[in-house]
Structures are given as structure tokens and as C-alpha cells.
N, C-alpha and C positions, 0 to 999 in steps of 0.2 A: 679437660677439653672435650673428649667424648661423650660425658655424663653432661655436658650441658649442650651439647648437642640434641641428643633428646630429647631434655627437656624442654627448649625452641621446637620441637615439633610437635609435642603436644600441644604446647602453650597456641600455637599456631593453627592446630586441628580445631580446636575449641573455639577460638578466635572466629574463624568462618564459619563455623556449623552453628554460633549465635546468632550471626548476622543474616546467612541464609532463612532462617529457622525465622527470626522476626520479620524479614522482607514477605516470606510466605505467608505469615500469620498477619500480617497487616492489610494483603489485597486477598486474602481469600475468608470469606466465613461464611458457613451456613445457616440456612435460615431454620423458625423452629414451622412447626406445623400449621399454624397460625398465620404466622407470616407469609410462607409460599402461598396457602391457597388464595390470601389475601393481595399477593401480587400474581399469579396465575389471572385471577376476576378480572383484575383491573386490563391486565393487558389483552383480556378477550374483549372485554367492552370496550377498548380502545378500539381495537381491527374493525369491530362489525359497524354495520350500517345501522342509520336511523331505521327505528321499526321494523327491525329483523326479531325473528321468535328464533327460540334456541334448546337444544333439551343436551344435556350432557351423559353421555355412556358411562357404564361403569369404567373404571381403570383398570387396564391387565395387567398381571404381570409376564414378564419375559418370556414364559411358555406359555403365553395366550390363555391364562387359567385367571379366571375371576377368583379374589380372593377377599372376604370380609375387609381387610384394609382398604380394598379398591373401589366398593360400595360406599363405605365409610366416607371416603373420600370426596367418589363425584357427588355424594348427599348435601356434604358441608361445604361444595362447591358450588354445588345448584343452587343452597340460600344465599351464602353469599355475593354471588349473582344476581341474585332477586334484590337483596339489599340496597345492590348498587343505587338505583333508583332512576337510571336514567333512562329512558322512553327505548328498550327493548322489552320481549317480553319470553319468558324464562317458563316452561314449560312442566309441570312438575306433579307430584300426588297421582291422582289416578290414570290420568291421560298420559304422565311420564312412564309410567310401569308395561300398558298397555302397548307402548310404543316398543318398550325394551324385549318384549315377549316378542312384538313382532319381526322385530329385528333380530339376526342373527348375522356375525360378519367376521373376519378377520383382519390384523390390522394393515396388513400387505396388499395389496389386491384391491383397497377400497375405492382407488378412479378408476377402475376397469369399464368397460361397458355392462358390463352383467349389472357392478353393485351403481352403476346410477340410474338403470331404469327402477332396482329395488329404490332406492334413496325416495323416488317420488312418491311414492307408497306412503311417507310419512306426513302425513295431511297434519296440518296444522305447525311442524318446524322447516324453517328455511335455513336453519344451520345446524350443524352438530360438531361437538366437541368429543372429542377421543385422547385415552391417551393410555401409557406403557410406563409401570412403575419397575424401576429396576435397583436391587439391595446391593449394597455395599457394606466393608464392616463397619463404620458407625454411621453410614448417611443412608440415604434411599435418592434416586436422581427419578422425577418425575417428566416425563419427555407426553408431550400433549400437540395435538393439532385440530385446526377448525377448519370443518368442511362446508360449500355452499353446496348444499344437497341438487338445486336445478341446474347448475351448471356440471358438482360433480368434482370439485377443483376445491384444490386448500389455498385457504386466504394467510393464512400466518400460523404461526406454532412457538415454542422454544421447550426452553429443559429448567428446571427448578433443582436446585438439591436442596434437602432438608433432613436435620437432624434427626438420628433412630434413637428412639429410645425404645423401652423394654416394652411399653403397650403395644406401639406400632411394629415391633418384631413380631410377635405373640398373632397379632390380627394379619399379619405379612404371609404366615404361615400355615395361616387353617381357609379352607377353600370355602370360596362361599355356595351356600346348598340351595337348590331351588324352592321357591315353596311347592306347596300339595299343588296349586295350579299348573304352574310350569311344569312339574311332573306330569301333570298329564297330559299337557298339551307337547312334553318331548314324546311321550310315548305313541300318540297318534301321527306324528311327523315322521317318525323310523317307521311306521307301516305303511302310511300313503306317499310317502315322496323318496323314494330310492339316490342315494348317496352318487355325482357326476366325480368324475375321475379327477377335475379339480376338488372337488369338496373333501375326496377322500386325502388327496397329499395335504388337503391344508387339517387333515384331524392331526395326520400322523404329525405332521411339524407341534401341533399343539400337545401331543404325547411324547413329545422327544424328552427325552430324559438328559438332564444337563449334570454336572461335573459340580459335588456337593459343593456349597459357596464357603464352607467354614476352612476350604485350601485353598491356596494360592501357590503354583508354578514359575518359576518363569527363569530366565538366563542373565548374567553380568559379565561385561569385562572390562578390564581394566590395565593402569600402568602407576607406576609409582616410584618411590626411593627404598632399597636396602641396603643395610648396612649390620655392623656387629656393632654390639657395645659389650659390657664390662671385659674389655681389654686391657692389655697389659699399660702401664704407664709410659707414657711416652709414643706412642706407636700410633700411625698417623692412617687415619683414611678416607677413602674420596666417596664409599658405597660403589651400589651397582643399579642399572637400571632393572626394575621389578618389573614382570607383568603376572597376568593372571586371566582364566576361564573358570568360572564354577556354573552349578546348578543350581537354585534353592526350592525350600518345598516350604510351605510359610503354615502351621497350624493358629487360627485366629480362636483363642482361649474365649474371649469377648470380645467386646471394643476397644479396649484399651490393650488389653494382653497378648501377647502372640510370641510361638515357639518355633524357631525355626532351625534345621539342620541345612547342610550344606554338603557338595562335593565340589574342591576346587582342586584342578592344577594351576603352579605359584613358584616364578622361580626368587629366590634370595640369594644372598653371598655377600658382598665386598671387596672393594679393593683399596690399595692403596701403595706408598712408594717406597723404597726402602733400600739397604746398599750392604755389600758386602767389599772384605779386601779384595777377593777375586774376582769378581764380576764390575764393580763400582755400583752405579744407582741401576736400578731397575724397577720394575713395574710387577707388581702381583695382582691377580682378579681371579676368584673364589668364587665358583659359581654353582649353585644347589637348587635341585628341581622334584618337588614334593608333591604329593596327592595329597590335602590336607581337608579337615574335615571340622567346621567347627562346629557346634550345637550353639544359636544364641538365644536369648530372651530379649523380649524388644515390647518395647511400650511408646506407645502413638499417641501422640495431641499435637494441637496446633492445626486441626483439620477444617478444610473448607474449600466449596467449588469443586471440589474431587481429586483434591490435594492433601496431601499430609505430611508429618515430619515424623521417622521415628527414629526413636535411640536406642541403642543395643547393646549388650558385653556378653561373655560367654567363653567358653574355653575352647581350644581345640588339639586335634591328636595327626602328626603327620607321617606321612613314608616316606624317605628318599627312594626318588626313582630312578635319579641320572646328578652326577657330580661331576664339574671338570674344574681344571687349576693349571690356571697360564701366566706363564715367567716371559713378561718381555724386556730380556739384556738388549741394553743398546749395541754391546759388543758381537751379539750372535743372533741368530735368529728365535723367533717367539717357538716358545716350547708348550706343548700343549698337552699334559696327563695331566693325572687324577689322583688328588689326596690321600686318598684310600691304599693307596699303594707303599704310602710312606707312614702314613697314620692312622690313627684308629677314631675315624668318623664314625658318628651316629647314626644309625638307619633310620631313625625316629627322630621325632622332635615334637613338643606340647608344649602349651603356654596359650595365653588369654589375648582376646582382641577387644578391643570399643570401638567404638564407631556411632554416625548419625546418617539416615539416608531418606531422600527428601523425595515421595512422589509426585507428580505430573501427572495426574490420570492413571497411563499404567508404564508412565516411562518413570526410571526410577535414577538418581546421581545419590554416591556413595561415596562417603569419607570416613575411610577404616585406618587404625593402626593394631599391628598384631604383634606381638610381646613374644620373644619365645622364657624357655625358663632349664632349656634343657641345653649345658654346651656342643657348641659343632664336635669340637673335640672329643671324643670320650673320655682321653689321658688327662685331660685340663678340667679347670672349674671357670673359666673364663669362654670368652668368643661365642656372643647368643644371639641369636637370632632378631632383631626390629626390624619392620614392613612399613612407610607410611603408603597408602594404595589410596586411589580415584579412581571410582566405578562408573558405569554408565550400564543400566540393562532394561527390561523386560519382562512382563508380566505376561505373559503367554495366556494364563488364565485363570478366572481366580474373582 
């Protein structure tokens, strides 16, 4: 009876974690590089007006830093643009460059008054396209806006994700360099026009040094069913209700691979009914409270829209920190010590967990079951440990 209890739990874990796993995988998927820029165009030429001119900035990344990918980008964005063919006119080769020398901006701050008496300064475009590419571990989400340079006001925007692969990691991460001219024309700028108290906070924001991308932080908690199995034959029980707080610290191998360690407190036990000549029936609950620590490996697909599915196993190693065991006789009152007292419990306990945990951006749901393999008992080779747990947590950062 108890051994197929179990195995309705599993059956049951798997059950849902397929079903969520394709509900995700059917409304989410990302585009390739191709595809975004080619719907990025289309929805700029939608917004704008008949016979609007337009020149597109380079793309930054997160720390305001021009990166080879970002050039790359607004480049194969400006043709495709051009391509379009419908009666705008798209700004580009010499007069594009010329424009971009003279422009100098941040991405915060751009309807201010300051940056729209600059905006009018760009003779010849009545719009301009900006936009902020940000990495994730296997996408990149390109977030863009169109500005009406005489008014000074954004007409439309949105966000694109699209698939990384190895080229565009590679280009993600080497900065792009000026030529010989813009070298020279920064060096005359640092001696004739002195740095205003605004221009200086917006360097330092653009030098801020961000929290390496290949971790990922963040918190979970949770509640669930415990219970013991390989138990004695015949011996009946109802579990106890689980819960659970951990930590995790997530190292991303690649795109697909990732190592993650854990600190969790999690309590377990059991209960169940049972009867003696002296007492008659009564009620037992086993209740165990460990610092448990698993290391897992986790492998992700199914990703898209900034969503992902991953799956996991791994072992772990735990401390008992607090134990209690309560005898409630119908005939006296509920008695409340501690196994320990009578028997020779384990301080420890280890054994394996699986699980699938599905993100939302950076909210994350969690369906774990953990195995123990060590009995509660020390005297026995029976009475171990199973968790079925439902999480809910948190990406902090990452």
C-alpha cells in the first residue's frame, strides 16, 4: 500500500510537469535574428507617417556601452528598412555616420528639454529609432523606441526576443571601437566643452559595473506532502504537511547546461493511526526540521518570450535541527517530546531529488520530489524520508 503510494506520486509529478512544459512550449517561442529585425521594420513603418525620413542609432547594451552586436544590428536594420519600399525615407551611408558623430545621448533622459533643442540639430531626419539590447541565457530581448525628434515625444516601441547563438554572444561581448575619426573628434570634445553635473552622473550610470550574467540568485518557497515509505507491512499513514525556504545560486555552463547549489530549511515526518491494549487508538505525528543542501544539474529547453522550462536531479546532504513527536490518546491529553529521547535518530539524512521548474520571466513555479535513502531511524533499515514540494520563487538577479 505504501510503495504504491509513491509511485502515484511520481506518476502524478510527471503527469503535470508535461503538460505545463507543452502549454509553455506552444504559446511561447522565440524568434531567430532574421525574423525579429524583420518584424521590428515592419512595425516601425507601420507607426510612422507618410514621408517621415528616419536614421536608426546604434543599439546599447544594458550599460549604455555600444557593442559590435549593436552596430551589427541597427546596420541590418536600416536596410531592411530601406527595403521596405514604402514612400519613407531611411537615412543611411554617409550622412547616417555623420549624424551619429554628432549625436551623443543616453537612453534615460531623451525627452528632456536639453535633448530636444539637441534633436533639432539633426537636419535632414524627423524620426529616430533607439533602442536597448539586453542578454539572457539562451535569448537576447531587444527593447526599441521611435522618437518625433520636433516634437520630442515617442510615437510607439515594443521588446522583441531572439534567439542567442554563439556568433551573436561573441559580437554581444566585444565593445565596439571608434574609428580614427571619432577619436579624434572625442579628444577635442574633452578639451573644449567641460562635462555638466548631469552628463557626469549619466557617464558614471554608463560605467556601473553590473553582477556577472553567467549567475543567477534568487529565493523559493514552498509547501507540500511528507511522508515515510519503506515501512514496516501493514502500518498505516496519513504524512504531514511539508513546507520549505531555500536560497539558490544558479551557475549557467551554457545555454542549455546549468549547476545549481542550494540552501534550504524543510520540514518532513509523518503521521499516522495506530492502537495499543492500554491506550486504545491514538494518533502519532513525526515531525523533522533540516538545513538541507542539494547540488542539482538542470538542463533548459522549451524556451521562448522569456520563458523557459527546466529539468533537474541531483543529490543532497541534510542536518537535523529540531525534532518533535506527538502522541494524541483520546483518553489523556496530547503529549508532546522528542524521539530522540527514546531512540536513536539520525542527525543527517541524504538522498536524491527531481524535479521541473517553469519560468515566467524571472518568477519561477517549482515541482520537486526528494528521495531520502538514509533511515530516520538509526537502529532500523526502514522509515525514509519522501517530499512531494510546490514552489513559487524569485530571481533576484541574474
Amino acid at each position: 500500500m505504501k510503495e504504491k503510494r509513491i509511485y502515484y506520486i511520481i506518476i502524478y509529478f510527471l503527469l503535470i510537469s508535461f503538460t505545463l512544459s507543452k502549454n509553455i512550449y506552444a504559446n511561447n517561442t522565440n524568434k531567430t535574428l532574421d525574423d525579429g529585425i524583420k518584424k521590428i521594420a515592419s512595425d516601425i513603418e507601420n507607426r510612422l507617417p507618410l514621408e517621415s525620413s528616419i536614421i536608426i542609432f546604434d543599439f546599447e547594451n544594458i550599460d549604455g556601452v555600444s557593442t559590435k552586436f549593436g552596430k551589427y544590428f541597427s546596420d541590418k536594420l536600416t536596410i531592411q528598412l530601406a527595403n521596405i519600399g514604402r514612400n519613407i525615407t531611411v537615412i543611411g551611408g554617409e550622412a547616417r555616420k555623420a549624424i551619429l558623430k554628432e549625436q551623443h545621448y543616453q537612453l534615460e533622459g531623451y525627452t528632456d528639454d536639453n535633448t530636444k533643442v539637441e534633436t533639432h540639430k539633426m537636419k535632414g531626419a524627423n524620426h529616430i529609432v533607439q533602442g536597448v539590447i539586453t542578454e539572457f541565457n539562451t535569448n537576447i530581448e531587444i527593447y526599441y523606441k521611435i522618437l518625433d525628434v520636433e516634437k520630442g515625444t515617442i510615437i510607439g516601441g515594443d521588446t522583441q526576443k531572439i534567439n542567442k547563438t554563439q556568433e551573436i554572444s561573441k559580437l554581444l561581448k566585444e565593445e565596439r571601437k571608434p574609428d580614427k575619426t571619432e577619436k579624434k573628434k572625442e579628444k577635442v570634445e574633452k578639451k573644449e566643452k567641460p562635462k555638466s553635473e548631469k552628463q557626469r552622473k549619466n557617464v558614471k550610470t554608463t560605467r556601473k559595473k553590473y553582477i556577472n550574467k553567467d549567475l543567477d540568485f534568487g529565493i523559493k518557497v514552498g509547501a507540500g506532502y511528507a511522508t515515510f515509505y519503506d515501512v514496516d507491512v501493514g502500518d498505516y499513514s496519513d504524512g504531514i504537511l511539508s513546507y520549505n525556504f531555500n536560497f539558490f545560486l544558479t551557475y549557467n555552463i551554457n545555454n542549455n547546461f546549468s549547476v545549481q547549489p542550494e540552501i534550504m530549511y524543510i520540514r518532513k515526518g509523518d503521521s499516522g493511526e495506530t492502537w495499543d491494549y492500554v491506550n486504545g487508538d491514538y494518533t502519532e505525528k513525526y515531525s523533522f526540521s533540516y538545513i538541507e543542501i542539494p547540488l542539482l544539474l538542470k538542463y533548459s529547453f522549451l524556451e521562448g518570450q522569456g520563458n523557459k522550462t527546466n529539468v533537474y536531479f541531483g543529490p543532497y546532504f541534510a542536518f537535523l535541527v529540531n525534532e518533535t513527536y506527538i502522541i494524541d490518546y483520546e483518553t489523556s491529553p496530547i503529549q508532546n517530546t522528542k524521539l530522540s529521547d527514546t531512540y536513536n535518530i539520525n542527525e543527517i539524512d541524504y538522498g536524491g531529488a527531481i524535479g521541473v521548474e517553469f519560468y515566467l520571466d524571472k518568477f519561477i513555479a517549482d515541482i520537486r520530489v526528494t528521495l531520502g535513502l538514509l533511515p530516520v531511524n538509526a537502529d532500523l533499515e526502514i522509515y525514509k524520508n519522501v517530499v512531494l514540494s510546490i514552489m513559487i520563487g524569485y530571481e533576484l538577479f541574474g
